[in-house]
C-alpha positions as CSV (number, residue, x, y, z in Angstrom):
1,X,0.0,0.0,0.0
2,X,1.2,3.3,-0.8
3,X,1.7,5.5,1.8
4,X,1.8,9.7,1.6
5,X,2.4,12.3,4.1
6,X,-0.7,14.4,5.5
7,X,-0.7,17.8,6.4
8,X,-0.3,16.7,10.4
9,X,3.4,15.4,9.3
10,X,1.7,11.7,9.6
11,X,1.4,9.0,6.7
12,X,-1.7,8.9,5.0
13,X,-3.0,5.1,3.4
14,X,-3.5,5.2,-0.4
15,X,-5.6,2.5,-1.8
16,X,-7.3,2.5,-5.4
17,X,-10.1,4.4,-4.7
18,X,-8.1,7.5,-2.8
19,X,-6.2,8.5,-0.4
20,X,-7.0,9.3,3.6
21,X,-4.4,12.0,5.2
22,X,-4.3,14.5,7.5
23,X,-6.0,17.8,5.7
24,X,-3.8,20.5,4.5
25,X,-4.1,24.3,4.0
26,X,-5.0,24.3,0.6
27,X,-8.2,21.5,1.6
28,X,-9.9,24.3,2.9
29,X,-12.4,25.0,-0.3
30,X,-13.0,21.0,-0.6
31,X,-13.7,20.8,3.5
32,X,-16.0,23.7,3.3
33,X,-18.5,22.2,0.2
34,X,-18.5,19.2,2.9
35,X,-19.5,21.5,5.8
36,X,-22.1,23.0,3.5
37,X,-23.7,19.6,2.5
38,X,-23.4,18.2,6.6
39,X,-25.4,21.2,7.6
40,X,-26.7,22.9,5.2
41,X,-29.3,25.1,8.0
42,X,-26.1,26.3,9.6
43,X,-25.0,29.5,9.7
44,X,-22.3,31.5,7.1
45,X,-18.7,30.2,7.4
46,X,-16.7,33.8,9.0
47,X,-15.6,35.9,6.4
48,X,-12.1,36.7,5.2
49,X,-9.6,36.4,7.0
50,X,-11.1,35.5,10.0
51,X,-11.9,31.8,7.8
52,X,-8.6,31.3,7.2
53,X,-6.7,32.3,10.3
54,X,-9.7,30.0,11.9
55,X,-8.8,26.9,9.6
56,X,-5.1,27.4,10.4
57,X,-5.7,27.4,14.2
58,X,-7.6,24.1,13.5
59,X,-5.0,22.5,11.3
60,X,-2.0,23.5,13.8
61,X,-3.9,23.1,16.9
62,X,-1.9,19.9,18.8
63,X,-4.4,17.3,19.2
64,X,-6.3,18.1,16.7
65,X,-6.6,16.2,13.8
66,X,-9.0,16.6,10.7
67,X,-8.6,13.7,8.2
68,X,-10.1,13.8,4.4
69,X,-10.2,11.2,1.8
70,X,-8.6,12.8,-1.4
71,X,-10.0,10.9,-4.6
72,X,-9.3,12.2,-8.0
73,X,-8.1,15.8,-6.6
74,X,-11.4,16.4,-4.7
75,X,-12.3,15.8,-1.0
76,X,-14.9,13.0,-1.2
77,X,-15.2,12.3,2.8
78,X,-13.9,14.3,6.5
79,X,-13.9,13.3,9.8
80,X,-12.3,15.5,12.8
81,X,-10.5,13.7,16.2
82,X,-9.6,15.5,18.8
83,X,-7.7,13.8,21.1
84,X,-7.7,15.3,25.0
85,X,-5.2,14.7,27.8
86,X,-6.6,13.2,30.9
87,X,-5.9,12.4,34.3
88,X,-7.9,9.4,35.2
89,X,-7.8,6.2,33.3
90,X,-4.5,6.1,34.3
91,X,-3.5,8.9,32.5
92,X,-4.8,7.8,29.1
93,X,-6.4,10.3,26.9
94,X,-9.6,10.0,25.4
95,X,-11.0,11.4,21.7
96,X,-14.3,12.7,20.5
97,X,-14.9,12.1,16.4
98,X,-17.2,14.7,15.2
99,X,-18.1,16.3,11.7
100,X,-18.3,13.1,9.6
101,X,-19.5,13.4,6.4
102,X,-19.0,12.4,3.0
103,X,-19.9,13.8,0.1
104,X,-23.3,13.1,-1.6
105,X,-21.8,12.2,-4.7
106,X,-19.4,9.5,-3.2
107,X,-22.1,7.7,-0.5
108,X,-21.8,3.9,-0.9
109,X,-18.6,3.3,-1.6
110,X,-16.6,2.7,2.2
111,X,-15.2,6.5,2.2
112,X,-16.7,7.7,5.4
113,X,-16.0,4.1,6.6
114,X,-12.2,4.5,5.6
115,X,-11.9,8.2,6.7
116,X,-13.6,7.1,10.9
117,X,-11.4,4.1,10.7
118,X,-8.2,6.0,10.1
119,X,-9.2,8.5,13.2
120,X,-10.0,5.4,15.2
121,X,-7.0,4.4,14.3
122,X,-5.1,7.4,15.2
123,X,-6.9,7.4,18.6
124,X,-5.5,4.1,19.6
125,X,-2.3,4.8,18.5
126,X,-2.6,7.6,20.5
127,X,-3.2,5.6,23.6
128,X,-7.1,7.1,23.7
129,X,-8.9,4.3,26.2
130,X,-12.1,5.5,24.3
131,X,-13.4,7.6,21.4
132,X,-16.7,9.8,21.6
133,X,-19.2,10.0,18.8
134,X,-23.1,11.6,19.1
135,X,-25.2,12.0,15.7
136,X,-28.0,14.0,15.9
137,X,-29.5,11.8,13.0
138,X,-32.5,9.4,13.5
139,X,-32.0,7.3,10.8
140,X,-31.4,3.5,11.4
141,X,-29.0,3.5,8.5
142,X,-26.7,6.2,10.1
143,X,-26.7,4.0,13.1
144,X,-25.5,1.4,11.5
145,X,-22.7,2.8,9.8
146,X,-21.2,3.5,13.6
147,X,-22.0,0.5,14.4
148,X,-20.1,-1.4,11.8
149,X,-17.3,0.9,12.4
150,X,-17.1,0.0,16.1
151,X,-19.1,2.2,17.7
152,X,-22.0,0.9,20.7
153,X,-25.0,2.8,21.1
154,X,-26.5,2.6,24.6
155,X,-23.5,2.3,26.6
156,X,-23.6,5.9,28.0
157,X,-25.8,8.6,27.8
158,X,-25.6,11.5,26.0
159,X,-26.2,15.4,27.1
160,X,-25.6,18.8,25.1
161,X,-25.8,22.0,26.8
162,X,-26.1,24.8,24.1
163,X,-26.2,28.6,25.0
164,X,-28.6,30.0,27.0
165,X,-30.2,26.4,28.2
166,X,-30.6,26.5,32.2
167,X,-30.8,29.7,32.8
């Protein structure tokens, strides 16, 4: 397997139908048409250069890492990890995976599979005892693809606080 070097200094894994990687400064444009089609309700993306200083934060902050599957010089899939140091556990850190998407043109075909199971992946290597993952979805199908990616629902429950609530 042919390996390439992501924009977080790690290997990406090539295979026949793209490439996985850590994303780079110039994946910007291809992350943001994903953004756009995981939630498309969701407010404007900052303007310039408030966007890009934003996106470089992200890409340069240690910990966390924001993987795309590159096929035919477009982004067809993203996931984000963030991995957080921790205390207890014996001093193993755990992850949260959030933003998956894939793009609606490439559904089907194993790329948001490949993208979670390279941040999994990561995770572990990382010493991560566990990795996070809510989806506000309802549908069975999307529960199944976590599933089969090694993901339990029920284990735990779930809470989000958003601005404003408890007041």
């Amino acid at each position: 397997m042919e390996m390439r070097q992501g924009g977080d200094g790690r290997a990406g894994s090539a295979m026949p139908d793209g490439i996985v990687r850590g994303a780079q400064a110039g994946d910007l444009p291809g992350v943001l048409e994903l953004y756009r089609a995981l939630h498309p309700e969701d407010a404007p993306f900052p303007p310039e250069p408030e966007l890009s200083a934003l996106w470089k934060r992200m890409i340069e902050q240690p910990g966390h890492h924001l993987f795309v599957l590159e096929r035919d010089a477009a982004l067809a899939a993203c996931c984000s990890l963030i991995v957080i140091p921790n205390l207890t556990r014996g001093g193993r850190p755990y992850a949260l995976l959030e933003n998956v998407v894939t793009h609606r043109e490439h559904r089907r075909r194993g790329f948001g599979a490949r993208v979670v199971r390279h941040a999994l992946a990561e995770a572990w290597e990382a010493g991560c005892y566990k990795v996070m993952l809510m989806t506000g979805s309802r549908e069975p199908e999307v529960h199944r693809f976590y599933e089969a990616c090694g993901f339990r629902a029920g284990e735990k429950t779930g809470f989000l606080a958003r601005p404003g609530a408890g007041r």
